[in-house]
MIDOSE-1310 file (N, C-alpha, C; in nm, 2 decimals, decimal comma, always signed):
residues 258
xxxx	-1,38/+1,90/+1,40/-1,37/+1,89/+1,26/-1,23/+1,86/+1,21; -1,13/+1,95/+1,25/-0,96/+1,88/+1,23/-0,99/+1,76/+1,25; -1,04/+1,68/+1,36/-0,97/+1,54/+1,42/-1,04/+1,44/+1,28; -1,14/+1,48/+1,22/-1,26/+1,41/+1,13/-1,08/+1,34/+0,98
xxxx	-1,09/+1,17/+0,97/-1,00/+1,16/+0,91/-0,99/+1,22/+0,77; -1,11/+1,26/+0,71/-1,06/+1,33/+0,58/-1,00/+1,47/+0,56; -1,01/+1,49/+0,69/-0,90/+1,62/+0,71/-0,74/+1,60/+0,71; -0,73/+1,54/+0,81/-0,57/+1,50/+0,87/-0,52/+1,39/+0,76
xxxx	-0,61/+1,31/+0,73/-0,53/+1,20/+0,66/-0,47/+1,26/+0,50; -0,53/+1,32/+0,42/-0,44/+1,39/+0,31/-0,35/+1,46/+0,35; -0,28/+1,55/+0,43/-0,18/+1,65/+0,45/-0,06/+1,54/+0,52; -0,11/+1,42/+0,62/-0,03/+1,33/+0,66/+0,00/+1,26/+0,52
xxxx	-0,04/+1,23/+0,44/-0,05/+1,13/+0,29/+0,07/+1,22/+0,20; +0,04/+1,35/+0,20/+0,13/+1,37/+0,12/+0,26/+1,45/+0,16; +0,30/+1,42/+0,32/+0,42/+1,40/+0,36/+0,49/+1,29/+0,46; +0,39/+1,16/+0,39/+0,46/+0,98/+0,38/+0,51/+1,00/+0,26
xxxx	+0,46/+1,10/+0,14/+0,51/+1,07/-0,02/+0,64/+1,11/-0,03; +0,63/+1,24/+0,04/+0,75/+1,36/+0,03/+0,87/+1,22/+0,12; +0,84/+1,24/+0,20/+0,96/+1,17/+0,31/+0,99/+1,03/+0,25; +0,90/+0,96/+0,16/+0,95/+0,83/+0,09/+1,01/+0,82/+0,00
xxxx	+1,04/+0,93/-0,08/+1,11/+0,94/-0,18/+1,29/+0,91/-0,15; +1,32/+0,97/-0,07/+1,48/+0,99/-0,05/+1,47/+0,80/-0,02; +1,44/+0,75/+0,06/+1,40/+0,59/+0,14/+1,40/+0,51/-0,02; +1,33/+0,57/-0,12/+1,30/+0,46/-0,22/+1,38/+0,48/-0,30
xxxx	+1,43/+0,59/-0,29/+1,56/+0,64/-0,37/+1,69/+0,57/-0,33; +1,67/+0,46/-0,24/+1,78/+0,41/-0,19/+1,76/+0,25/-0,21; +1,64/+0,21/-0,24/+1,57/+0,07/-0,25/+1,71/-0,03/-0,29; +1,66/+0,03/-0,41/+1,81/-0,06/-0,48/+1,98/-0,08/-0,40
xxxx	+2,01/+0,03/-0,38/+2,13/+0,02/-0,29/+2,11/-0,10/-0,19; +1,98/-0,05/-0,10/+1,98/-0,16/-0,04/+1,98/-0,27/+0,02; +1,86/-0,34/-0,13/+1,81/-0,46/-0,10/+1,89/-0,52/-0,23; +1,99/-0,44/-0,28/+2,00/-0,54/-0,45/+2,11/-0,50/-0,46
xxxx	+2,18/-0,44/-0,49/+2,35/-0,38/-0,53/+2,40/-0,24/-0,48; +2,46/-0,22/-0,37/+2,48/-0,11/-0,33/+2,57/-0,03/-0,41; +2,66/-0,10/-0,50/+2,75/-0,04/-0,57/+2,77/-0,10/-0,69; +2,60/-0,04/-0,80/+2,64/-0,12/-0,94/+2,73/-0,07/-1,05
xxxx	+2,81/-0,16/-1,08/+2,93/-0,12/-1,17/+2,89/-0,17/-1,31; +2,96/-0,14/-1,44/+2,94/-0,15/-1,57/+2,76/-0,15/-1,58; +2,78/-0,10/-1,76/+2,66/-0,10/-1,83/+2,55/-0,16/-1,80; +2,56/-0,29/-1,78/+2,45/-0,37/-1,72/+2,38/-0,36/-1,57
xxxx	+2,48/-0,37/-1,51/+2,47/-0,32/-1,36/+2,36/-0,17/-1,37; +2,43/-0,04/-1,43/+2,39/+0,10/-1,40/+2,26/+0,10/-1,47; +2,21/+0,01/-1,60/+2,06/+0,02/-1,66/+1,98/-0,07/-1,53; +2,04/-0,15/-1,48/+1,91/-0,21/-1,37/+1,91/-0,12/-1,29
xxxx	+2,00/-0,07/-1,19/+1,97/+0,02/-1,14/+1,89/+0,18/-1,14; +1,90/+0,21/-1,27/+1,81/+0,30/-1,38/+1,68/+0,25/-1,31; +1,63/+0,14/-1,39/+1,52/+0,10/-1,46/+1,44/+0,06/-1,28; +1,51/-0,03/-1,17/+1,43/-0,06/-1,08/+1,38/+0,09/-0,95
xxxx	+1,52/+0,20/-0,99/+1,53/+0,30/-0,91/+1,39/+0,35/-1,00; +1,40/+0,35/-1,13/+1,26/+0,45/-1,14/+1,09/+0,42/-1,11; +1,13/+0,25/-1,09/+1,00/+0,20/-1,06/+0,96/+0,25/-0,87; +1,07/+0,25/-0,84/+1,04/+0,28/-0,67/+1,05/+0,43/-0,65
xxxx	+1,12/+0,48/-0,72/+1,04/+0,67/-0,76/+0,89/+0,69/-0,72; +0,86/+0,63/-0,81/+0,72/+0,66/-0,90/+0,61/+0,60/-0,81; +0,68/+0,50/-0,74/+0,61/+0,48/-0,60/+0,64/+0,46/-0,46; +0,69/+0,59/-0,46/+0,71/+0,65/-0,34/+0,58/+0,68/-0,27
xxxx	+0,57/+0,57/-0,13/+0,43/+0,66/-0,08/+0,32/+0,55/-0,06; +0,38/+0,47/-0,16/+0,20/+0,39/-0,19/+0,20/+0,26/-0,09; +0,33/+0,24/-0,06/+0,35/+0,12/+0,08/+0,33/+0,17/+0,24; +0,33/+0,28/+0,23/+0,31/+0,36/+0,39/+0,13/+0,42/+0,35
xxxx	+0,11/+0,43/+0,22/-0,06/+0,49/+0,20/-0,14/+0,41/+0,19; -0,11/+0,28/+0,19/-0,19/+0,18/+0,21/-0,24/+0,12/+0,35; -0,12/+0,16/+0,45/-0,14/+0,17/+0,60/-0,25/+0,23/+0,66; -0,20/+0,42/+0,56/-0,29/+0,49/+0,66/-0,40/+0,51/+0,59
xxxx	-0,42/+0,44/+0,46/-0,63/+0,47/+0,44/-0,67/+0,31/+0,55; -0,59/+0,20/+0,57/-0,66/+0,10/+0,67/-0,68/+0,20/+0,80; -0,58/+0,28/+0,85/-0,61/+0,34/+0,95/-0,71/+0,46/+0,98; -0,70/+0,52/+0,88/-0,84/+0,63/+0,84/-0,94/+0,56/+0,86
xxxx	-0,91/+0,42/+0,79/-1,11/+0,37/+0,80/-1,14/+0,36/+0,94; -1,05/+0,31/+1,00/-1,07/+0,20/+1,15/-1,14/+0,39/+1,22; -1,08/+0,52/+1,20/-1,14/+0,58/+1,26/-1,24/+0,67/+1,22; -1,30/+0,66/+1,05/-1,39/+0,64/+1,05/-1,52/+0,57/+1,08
xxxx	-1,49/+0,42/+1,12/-1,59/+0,36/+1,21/-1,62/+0,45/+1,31; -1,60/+0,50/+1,39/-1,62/+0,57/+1,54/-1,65/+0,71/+1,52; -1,69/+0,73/+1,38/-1,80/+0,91/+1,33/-1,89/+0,84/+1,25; -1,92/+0,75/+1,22/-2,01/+0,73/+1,13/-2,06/+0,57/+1,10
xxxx	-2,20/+0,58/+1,10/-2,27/+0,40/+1,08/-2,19/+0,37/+0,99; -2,20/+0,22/+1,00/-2,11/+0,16/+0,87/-2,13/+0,17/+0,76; -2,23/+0,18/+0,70/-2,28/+0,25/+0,58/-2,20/+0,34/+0,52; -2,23/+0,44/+0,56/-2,22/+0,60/+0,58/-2,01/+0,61/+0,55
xxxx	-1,97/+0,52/+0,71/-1,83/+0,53/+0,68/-1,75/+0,43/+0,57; -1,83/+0,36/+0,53/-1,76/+0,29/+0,37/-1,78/+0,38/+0,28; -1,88/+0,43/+0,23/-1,92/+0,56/+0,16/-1,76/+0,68/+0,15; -1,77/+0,67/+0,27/-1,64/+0,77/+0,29/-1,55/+0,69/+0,23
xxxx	-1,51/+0,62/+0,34/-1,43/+0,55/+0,27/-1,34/+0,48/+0,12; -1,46/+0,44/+0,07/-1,42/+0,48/-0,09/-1,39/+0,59/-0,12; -1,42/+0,71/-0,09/-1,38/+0,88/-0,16/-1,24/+0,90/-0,08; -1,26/+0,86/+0,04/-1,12/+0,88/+0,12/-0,98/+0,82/+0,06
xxxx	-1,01/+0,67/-0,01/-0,93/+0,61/-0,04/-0,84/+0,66/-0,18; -0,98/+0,69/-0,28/-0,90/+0,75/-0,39/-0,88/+0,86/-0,37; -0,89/+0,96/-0,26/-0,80/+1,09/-0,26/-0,66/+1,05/-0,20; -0,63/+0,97/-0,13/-0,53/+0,92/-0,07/-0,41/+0,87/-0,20
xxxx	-0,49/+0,81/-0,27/-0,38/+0,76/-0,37/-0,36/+0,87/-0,47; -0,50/+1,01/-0,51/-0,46/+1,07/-0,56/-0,35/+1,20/-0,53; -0,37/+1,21/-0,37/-0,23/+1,26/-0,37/-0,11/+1,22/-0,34; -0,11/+1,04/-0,31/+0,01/+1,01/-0,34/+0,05/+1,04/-0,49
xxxx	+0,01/+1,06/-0,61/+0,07/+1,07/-0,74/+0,07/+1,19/-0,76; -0,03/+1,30/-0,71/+0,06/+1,40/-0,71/+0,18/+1,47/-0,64; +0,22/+1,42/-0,50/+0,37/+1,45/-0,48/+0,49/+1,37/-0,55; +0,44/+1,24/-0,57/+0,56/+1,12/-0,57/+0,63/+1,20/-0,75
xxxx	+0,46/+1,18/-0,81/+0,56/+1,21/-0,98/+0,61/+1,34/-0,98; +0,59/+1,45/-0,96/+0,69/+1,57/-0,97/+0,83/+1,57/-0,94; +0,81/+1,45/-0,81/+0,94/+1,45/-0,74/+1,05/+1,42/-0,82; +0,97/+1,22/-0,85/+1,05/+1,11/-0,97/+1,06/+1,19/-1,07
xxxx	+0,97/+1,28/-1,16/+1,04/+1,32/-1,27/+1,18/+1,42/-1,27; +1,15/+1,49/-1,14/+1,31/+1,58/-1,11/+1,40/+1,50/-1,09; +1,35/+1,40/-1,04/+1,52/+1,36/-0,99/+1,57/+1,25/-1,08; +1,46/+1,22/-1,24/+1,54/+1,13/-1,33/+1,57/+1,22/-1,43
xxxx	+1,56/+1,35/-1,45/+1,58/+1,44/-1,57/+1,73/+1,40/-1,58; +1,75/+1,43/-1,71/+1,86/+1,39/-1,82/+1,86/+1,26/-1,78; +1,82/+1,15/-1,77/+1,85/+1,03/-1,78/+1,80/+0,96/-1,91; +1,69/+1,02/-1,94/+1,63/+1,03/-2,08/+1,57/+0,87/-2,05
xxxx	+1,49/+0,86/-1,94/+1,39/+0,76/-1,95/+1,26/+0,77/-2,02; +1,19/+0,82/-2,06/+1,08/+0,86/-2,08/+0,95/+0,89/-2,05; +0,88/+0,98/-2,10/+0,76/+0,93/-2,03/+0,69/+0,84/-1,91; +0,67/+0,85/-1,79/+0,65/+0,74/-1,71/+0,49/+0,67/-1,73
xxxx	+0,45/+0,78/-1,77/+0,31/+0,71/-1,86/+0,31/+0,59/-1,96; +0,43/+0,60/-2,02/+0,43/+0,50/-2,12/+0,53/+0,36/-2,06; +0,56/+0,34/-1,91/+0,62/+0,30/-1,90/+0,51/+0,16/-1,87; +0,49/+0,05/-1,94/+0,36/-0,06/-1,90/+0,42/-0,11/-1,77
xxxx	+0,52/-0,13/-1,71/+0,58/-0,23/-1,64/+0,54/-0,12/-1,47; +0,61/+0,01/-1,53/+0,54/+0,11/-1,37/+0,39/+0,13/-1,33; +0,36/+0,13/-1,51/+0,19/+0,15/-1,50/+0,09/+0,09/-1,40; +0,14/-0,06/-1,43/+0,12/-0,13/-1,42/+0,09/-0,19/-1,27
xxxx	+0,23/-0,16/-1,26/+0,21/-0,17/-1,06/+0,18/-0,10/-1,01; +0,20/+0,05/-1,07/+0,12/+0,19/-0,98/-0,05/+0,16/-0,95; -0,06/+0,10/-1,08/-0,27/+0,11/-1,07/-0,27/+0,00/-0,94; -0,21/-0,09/-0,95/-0,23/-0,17/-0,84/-0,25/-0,17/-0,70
xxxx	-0,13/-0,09/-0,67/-0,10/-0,03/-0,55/-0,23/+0,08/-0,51; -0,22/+0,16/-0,63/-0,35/+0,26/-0,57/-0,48/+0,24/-0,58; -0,49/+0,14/-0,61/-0,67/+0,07/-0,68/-0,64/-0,02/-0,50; -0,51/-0,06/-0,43/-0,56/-0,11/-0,32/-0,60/-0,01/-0,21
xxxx	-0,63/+0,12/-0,23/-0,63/+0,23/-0,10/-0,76/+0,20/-0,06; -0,84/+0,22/-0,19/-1,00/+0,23/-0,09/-1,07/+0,08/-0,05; -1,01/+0,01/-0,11/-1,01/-0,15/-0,03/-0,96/-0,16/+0,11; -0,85/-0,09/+0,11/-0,79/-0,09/+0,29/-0,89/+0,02/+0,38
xxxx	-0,91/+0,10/+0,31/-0,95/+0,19/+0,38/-1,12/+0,12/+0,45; -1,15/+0,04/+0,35/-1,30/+0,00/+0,38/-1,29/-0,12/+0,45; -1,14/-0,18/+0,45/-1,17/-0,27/+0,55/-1,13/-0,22/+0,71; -1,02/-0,12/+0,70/-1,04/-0,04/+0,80/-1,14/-0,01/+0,92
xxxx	-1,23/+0,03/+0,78/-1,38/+0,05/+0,85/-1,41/-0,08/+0,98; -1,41/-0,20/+0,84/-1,48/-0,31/+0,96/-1,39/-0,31/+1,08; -1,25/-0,31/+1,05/-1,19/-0,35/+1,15/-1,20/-0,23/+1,27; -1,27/-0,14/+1,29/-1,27/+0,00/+1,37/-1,41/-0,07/+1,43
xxxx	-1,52/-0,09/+1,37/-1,62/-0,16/+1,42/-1,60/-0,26/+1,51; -1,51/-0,33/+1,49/-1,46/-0,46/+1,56/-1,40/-0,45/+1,75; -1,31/-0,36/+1,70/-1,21/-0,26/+1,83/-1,29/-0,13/+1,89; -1,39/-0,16/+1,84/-1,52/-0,02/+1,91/-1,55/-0,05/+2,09
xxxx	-1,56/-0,15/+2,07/-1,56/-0,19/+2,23/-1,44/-0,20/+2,34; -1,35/-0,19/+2,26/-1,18/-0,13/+2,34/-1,18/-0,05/+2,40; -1,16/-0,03/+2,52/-1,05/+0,10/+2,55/-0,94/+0,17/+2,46; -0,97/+0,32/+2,48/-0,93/+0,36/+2,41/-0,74/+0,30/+2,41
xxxx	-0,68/+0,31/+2,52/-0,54/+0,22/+2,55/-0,55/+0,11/+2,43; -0,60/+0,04/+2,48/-0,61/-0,10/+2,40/-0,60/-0,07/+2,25; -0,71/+0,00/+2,18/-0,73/-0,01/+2,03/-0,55/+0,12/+2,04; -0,48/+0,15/+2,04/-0,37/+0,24/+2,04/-0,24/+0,13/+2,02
xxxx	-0,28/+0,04/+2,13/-0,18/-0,07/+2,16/-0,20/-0,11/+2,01; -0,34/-0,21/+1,98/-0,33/-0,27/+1,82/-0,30/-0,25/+1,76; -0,32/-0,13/+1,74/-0,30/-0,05/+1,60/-0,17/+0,01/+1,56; -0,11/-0,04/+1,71/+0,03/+0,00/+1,68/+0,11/-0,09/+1,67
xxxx	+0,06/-0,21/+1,74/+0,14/-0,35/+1,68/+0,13/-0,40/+1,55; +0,01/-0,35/+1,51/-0,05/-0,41/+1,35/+0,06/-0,25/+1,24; +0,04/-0,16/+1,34/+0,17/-0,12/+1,23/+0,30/-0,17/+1,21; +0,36/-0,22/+1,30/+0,50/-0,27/+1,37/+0,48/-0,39/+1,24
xxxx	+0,38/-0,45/+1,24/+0,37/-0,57/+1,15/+0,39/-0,54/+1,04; +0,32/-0,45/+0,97/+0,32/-0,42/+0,86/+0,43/-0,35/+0,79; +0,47/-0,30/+0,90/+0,57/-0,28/+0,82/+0,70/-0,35/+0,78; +0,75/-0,43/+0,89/+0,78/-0,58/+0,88/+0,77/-0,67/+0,73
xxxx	+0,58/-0,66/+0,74/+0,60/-0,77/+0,60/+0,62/-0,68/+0,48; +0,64/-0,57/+0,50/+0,68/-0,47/+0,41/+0,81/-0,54/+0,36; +0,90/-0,54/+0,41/+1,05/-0,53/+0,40/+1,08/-0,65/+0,37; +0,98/-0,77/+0,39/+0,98/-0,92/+0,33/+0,95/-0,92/+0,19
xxxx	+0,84/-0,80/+0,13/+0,83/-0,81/+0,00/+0,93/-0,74/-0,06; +0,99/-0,63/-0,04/+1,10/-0,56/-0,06/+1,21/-0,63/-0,11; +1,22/-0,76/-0,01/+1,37/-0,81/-0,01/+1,33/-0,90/-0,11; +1,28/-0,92/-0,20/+1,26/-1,06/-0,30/+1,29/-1,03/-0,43
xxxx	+1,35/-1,11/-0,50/+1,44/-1,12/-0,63/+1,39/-1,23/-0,74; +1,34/-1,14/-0,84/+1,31/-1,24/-0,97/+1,15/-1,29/-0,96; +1,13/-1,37/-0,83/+1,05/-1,41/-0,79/+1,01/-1,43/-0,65; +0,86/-1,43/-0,62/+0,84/-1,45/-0,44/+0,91/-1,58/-0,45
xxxx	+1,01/-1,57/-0,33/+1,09/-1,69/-0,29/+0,94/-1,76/-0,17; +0,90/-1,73/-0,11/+0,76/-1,76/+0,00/+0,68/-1,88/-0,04; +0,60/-1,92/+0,06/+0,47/-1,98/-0,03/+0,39/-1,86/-0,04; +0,29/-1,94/-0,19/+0,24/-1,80/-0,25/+0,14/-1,76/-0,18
xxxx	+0,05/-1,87/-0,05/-0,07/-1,79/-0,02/-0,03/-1,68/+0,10; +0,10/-1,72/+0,14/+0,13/-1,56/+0,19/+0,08/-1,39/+0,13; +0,09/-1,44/-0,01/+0,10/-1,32/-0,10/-0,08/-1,24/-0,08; -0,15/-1,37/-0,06/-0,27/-1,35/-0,10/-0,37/-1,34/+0,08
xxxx	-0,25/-1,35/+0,16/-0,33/-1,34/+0,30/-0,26/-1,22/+0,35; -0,15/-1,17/+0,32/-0,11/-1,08/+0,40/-0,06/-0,94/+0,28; -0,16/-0,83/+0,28/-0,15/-0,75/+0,18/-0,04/-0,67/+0,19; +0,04/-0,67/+0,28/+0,16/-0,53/+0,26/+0,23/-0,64/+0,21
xxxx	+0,25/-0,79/+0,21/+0,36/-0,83/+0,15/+0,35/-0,80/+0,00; +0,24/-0,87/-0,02/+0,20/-0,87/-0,19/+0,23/-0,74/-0,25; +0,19/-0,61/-0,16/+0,22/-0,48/-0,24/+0,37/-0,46/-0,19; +0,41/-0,52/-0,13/+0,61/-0,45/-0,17/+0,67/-0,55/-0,26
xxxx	+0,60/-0,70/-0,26/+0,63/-0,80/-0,38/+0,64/-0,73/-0,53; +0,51/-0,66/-0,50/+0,46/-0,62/-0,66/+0,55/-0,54/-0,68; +0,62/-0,43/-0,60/+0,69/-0,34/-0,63/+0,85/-0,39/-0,66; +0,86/-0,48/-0,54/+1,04/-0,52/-0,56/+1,01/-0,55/-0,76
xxxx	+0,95/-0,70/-0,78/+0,96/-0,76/-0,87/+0,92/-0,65/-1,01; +0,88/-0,54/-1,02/+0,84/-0,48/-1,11/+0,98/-0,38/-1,13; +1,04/-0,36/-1,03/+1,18/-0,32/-1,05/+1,28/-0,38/-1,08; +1,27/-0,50/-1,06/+1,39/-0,59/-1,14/+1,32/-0,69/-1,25
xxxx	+1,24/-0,69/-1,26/+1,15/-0,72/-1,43/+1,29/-0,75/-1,56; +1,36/-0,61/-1,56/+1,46/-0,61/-1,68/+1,58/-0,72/-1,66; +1,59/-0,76/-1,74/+1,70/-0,87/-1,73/+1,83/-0,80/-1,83; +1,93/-0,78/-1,77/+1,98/-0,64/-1,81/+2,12/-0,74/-1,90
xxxx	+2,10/-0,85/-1,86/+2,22/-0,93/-1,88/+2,24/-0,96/-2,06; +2,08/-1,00/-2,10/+2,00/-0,99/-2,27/+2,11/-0,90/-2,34; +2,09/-0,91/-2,42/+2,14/-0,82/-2,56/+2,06/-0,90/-2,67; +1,97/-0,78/-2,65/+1,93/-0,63/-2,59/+1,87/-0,70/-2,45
xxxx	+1,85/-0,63/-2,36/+1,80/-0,63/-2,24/+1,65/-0,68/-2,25; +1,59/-0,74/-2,17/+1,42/-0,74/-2,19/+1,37/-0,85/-2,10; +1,20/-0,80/-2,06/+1,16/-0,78/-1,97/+1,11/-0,90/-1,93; +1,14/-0,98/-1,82/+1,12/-1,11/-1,73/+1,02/-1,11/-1,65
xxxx	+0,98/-1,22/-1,63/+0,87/-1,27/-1,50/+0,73/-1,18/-1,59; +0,68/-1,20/-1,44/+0,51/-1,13/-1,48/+0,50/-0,99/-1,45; +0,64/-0,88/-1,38/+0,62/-0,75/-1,40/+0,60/-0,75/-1,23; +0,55/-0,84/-1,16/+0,47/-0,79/-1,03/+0,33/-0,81/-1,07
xxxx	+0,29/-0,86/-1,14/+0,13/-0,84/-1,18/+0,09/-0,94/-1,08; +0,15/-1,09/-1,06/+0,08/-1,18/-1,01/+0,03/-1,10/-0,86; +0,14/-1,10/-0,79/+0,12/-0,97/-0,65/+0,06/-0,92/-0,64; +0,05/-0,81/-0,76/-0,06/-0,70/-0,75/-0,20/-0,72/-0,77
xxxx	-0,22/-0,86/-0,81/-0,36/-0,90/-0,83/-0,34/-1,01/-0,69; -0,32/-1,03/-0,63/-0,31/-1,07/-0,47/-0,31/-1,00/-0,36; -0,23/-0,90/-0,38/-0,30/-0,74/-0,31/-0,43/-0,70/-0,34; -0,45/-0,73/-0,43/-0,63/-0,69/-0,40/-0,73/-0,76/-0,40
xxxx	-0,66/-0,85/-0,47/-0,75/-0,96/-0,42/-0,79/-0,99/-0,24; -0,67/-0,99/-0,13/-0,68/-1,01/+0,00/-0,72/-0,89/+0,04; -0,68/-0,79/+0,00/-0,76/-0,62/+0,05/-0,87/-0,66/+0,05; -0,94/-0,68/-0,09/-1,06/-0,71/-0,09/-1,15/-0,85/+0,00
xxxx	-1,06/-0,92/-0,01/-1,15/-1,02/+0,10/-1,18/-0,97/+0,23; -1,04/-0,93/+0,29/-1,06/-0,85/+0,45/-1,14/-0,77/+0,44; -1,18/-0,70/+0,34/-1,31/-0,55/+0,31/-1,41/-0,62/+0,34; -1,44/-0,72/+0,27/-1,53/-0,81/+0,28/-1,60/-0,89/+0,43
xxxx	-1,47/-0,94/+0,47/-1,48/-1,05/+0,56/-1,49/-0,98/+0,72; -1,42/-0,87/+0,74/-1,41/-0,77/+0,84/-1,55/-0,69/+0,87; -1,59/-0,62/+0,75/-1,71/-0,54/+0,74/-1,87/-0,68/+0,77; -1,86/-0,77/+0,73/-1,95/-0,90/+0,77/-1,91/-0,91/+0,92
xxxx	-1,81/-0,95/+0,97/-1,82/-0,94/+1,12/-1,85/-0,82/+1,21; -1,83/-0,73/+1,11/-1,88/-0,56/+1,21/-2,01/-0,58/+1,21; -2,10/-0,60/+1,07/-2,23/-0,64/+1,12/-2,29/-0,74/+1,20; -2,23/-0,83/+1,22/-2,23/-0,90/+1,31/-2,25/-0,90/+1,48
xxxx	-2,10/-0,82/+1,48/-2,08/-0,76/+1,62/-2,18/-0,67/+1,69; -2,21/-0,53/+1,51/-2,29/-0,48/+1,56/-2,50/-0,47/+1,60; -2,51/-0,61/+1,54/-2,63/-0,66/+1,59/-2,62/-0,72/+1,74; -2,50/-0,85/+1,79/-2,52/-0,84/+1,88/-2,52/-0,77/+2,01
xxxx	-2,45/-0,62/+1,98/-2,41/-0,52/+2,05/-2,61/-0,47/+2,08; -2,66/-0,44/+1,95/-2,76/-0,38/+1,99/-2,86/-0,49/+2,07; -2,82/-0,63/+2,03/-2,92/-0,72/+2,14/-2,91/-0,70/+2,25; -2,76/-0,68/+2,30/-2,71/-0,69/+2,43/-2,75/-0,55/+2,51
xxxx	-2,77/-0,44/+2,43/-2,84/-0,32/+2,46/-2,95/-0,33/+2,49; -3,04/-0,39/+2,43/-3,18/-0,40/+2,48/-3,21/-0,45/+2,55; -3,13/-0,61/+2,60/-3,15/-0,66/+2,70/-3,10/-0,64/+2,87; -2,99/-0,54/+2,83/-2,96/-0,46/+2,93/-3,10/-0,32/+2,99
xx	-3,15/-0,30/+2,95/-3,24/-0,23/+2,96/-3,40/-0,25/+2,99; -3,40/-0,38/+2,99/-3,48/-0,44/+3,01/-3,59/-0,49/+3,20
């Protein structure tokens, strides 16, 4: 029952949140100005430090609902483990929001930013980011149907290269300014980029240079509708080959038995 992922994977989820915070608390330092000086400088820094606050959590919890699913596959028909999967997914994001905001609100008090509810530009990319959990999570699934025939070695190896990766294109969307410098169907094939895209660019949104200051590009929205958009295709496209696999699995069963 412990080993079952809707056990282990929330208590792991909400200490990727806890431990991401100090890491995103440093974002800006540095991927963008380690040492911002005058008024202009200290409000970007403000303004993109509070967007990587507030989502602390949601680039490492999008990992592990893909990885929950994959071992979901291996307790439950596929049916049954998408099922899960969806509930798995939005408890995943819902406890990423409840460690990350208590945190972000402590550690912007007296800054006098406001409300982070009313903030459209964080809103905005937060829903994104966590509207992608139960899409990873369910392609998870197919992709655990896929590696079902592995050794146990083997699916350990993958799963650990495919984290090595991801986190990789992590640090690719991280490092981008203003705009994805990439071609864009990167954004739309490979979903950790799109979701650290969505987050870099929603953090530097403010153009602090204005007088008055005000708010550039698309926020991260383009990304963040590319992130789910490609979550969702792999949900799609992954879970079609598990049934796949898993018909000829059962032909090859019968005809072994024969």
């Amino acid at each position: 029952m412990l080993t079952h992922p809707l056990v282990w994977s929330i208590p792991v989820m909400a200490v990727l949140a806890w431990i991401s915070m100090p890491l995103n608390d440093a974002l800006y330092d540095f991927w963008v100005n380690y040492d911002p000086q005058g008024d202009a400088q200290q409000q970007e820094w403000s303004q993109a430090t509070r967007i990587f606050r507030y989502t602390s959590g949601v680039l490492s919890g999008q990992l592990l609902a893909l990885l929950a699913g994959t071992a979901l596959a291996r307790r439950h028909s596929q049916g049954a483990a998408l099922a899960v999967a969806a509930v798995l997914g939005v408890l995943l994001a819902g406890v990423t929001v409840l460690v990350a905001y208590p945190m972000a609100r402590a550690r912007e008090a007296g800054h006098g930013g406001g409300p982070a509810f009313d903030d459209p530009v964080l809103m905005r990319v937060l829903l994104h980011e966590l509207a992608g959990y139960p899409l990873l999570a369910a392609a998870g699934v197919g992709l655990g149907i896929l590696l079902a025939s592995r050794r146990t070695s083997q699916r350990i190896a993958l799963l650990t290269l495919l984290g090595i990766a991801w986190y990789g294109a992590m640090q690719v969307g991280l490092a981008q300014d203003d705009e994805f410098a990439g071609p864009s169907w990167l954004l739309w094939a490979v979903p950790p980029i799109a979701a650290a895209t969505a987050v870099a660019l929603a953090g530097l949104s403010l153009d602090v240079w204005s007088d008055p200051p005000v708010l550039i590009g698309d926020w991260g929205h383009s990304a963040g509708i590319a992130l789910l958009a490609g979550a969702g295709a792999y949900a799609l496209g992954l879970n079609l080959l598990g049934v796949l696999v898993e018909r000829h699995r059962r032909r090859q069963a019968r005809a072994d038995h024969r």
